[in-house]
C-alpha positions, 0 to 999 in steps of 0.5 A, a space after each residue: 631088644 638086642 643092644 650092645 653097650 661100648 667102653 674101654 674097660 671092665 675095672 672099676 668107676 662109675 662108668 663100668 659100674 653103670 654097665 652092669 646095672 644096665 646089662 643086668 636089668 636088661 637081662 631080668 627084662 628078657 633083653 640080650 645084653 652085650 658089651 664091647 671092651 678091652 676087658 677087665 675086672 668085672 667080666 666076670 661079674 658081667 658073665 654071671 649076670 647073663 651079659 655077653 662080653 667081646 673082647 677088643 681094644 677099644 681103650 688106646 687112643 692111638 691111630 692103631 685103634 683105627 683098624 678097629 673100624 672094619 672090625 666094628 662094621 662087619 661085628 654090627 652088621 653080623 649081630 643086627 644090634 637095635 641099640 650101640 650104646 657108647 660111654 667113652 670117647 675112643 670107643 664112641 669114635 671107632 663105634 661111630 665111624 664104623 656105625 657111619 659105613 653101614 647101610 642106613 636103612 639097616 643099621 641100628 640106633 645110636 646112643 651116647 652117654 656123657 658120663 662127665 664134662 668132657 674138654 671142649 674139642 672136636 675129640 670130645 664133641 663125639 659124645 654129641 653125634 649120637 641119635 640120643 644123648 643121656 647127660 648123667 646131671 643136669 649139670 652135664 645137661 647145661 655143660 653139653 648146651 652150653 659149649 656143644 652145637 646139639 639140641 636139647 631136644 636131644 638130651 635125656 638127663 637121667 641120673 645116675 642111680 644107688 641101690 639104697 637096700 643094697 648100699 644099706 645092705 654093703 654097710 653092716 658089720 660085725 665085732 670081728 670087722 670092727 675089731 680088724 679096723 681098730 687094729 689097722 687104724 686104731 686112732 680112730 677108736 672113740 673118735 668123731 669121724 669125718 670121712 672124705 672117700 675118692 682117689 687121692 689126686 689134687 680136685 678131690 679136696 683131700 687138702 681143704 679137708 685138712 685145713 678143715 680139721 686142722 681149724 676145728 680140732 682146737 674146739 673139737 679135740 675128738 674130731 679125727 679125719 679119714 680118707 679113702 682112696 688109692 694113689 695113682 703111681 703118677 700121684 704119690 708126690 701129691 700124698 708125700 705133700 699131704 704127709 707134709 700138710 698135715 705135719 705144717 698143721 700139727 695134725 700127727 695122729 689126727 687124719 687116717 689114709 686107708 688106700 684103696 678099700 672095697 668095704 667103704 659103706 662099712 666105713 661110712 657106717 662106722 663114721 658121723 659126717 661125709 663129705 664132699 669137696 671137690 674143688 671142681 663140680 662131679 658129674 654126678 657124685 655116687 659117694 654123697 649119694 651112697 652116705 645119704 642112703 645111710 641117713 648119714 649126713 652129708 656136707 658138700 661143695 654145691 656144685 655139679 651133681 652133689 649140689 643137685 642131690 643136696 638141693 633135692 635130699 639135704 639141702 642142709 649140707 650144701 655150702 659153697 664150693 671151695 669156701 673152707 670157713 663156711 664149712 667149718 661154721 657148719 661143722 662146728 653147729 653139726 659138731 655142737 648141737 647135732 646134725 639134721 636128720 637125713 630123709 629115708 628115701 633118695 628118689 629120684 635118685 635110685 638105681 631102679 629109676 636109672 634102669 627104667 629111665 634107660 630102657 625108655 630111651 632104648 624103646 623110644 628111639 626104636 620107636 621112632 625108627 624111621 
């Protein structure tokens, strides 16, 4: 098979991520795996596992894009693609359009992946038209249901995947990393580590993680918080109001930012709870899943794709969302008589499982070709 895959970008989240591990298992499966993008970090990474990459700007939504479409017409027809698989909005209109003005009979199959829950617009129901739609939840599944024209039928959820070997892998580390560490945050040295990773920006929970701390450090003087993840330019008012939430609450010395890190399984290896507290419900949630790979306990809002991982792997860490005194309750318990033991294995969540699952949907919608 011949199939080419759409997005804005190669540089980092869960979408461009889950590019790759398609294209790479394609390629290990003697598949032709391409990628249309405006570029970006990983190009690289992509080239050296055998995808190709063409380089458009399919990112700017902008009436300019629009030129796109001839482009994308004359490119499909020339490389006779059998599958266009678009993850993004933009892209997904100008593969669309383009997709639309190609002889029928000729044209290959179109799939869409709904990475998230889109805002309810003709602009988004795009991610609806395709032939095949993979949801990355069931969440996402009952969202495009509920608000969306489009038959079930046509939906396939398939869960977005992590590598357990490679996670497990990512996550050793030796004296001179934890000697770098303690010096970069040396008031985390003998301290009781609740680590809350994802970009600072208001949904993310980093300031319910606070009010939690900030509750729990009178029982628990050695709980200490720690929270990774960069701040967009546009959200720096956001963290100085965290600096001024954690001086409101005394937390001085108690809570660590790490900015941006790539050894964040190191740090949930080094740390005793993960958690999860977005205050609106992940599409999917890869951070909680990567700390049940660990076997480290996870306590998460349950909503959205974290709930459907606790539910099926911990159903121990499941509180209600944005319920700031039932997570403490259960802190307190993990933090007096020990958390429960997390199961060694993520099925059905497993990146091997994404990767068969989506190849499936590549080789059944050839199938039925008409």
């Amino acid at each position: 098979m011949k199939i080419v895959q759409i997005l804005p970008e190669l540089n980092s989240g869960g979408v461009e991520k889950g590019t790759l591990e398609i294209s790479k298992y394609l390629v290990s499966q003697g598949h032709d795996s391409w990628v249309i993008s405006a570029g970006g970090r990983l190009l690289d990474p992509l080239r050296k596992q055998g995808g190709k990459h063409i380089q458009m700007p399919v990112h700017r939504k902008h009436v300019s894009s629009l030129k796109q479409i001839k482009l994308l017409r004359e490119l499909f027809e020339r490389e006779q693609f059998d599958i266009i698989h678009v993850r993004s909005r933009v892209p997904a209109w100008l593969a669309y359009l383009a997709w639309k003005k190609m002889d029928k009979s000729k044209r290959p199959k179109f799939l869409a992946t709904a990475h998230g829950t889109y805002s309810i617009n003709a602009y988004s129901a795009i991610m609806t038209k395709a032939e095949q739609v993979i949801a990355v939840s069931e969440h996402v599944k009952t969202y495009l249901l509920n608000n969306y024209k489009i038959a079930a039928k046509k939906i396939q959820v398939i869960h977005r995947g992590v590598d357990a070997n490679q996670v497990r892998k990512d996550s050793k580390f030796n004296q001179a990393w934890l000697q770098e560490w303690y010096e970069q945050f040396p008031q985390t040295k003998d301290k009781t580590l609740l680590l809350l990773p994802g970009r600072l920006t208001r949904w993310k929970g980093q300031q319910d993680l606070l009010h939690i701390i900030a509750k729990l450090k009178a029982d628990y003087p050695q709980i200490h918080g720690v929270i990774v993840g960069e701040v967009h330019p546009r959200k720096q008012a956001f963290k100085q109001e965290l600096q001024e939430q954690i001086e409101e609450l005394g937390l001085q010395g108690d809570i660590s930012f790490t900015g941006h890190r790539s050894d964040v399984a190191k740090i949930m290896q080094l740390s005793d709870i993960i958690l999860s507290l977005s205050k609106e419900p992940e599409a999917f949630g890869r951070v909680s899943l990567e700390g049940l790979a660990l076997a480290k306990p996870v306590l998460g809002y349950a909503h959205g794709g974290v709930a459907e991982q606790l539910a099926a792997l911990y159903p121990q860490g499941a509180i209600e969302p944005n319920n700031i005194e039932e997570a403490v309750i259960r802190l307190s318990q993990w933090l007096s008589q020990g958390a429960p033991a997390v199961g060694a294995s993520i099925e059905p969540f497993t990146l091997q499982k994404m990767q068969q699952m989506t190849l499936e949907v590549y080789e059944n919608l050839l199938d039925h070709a008409e």
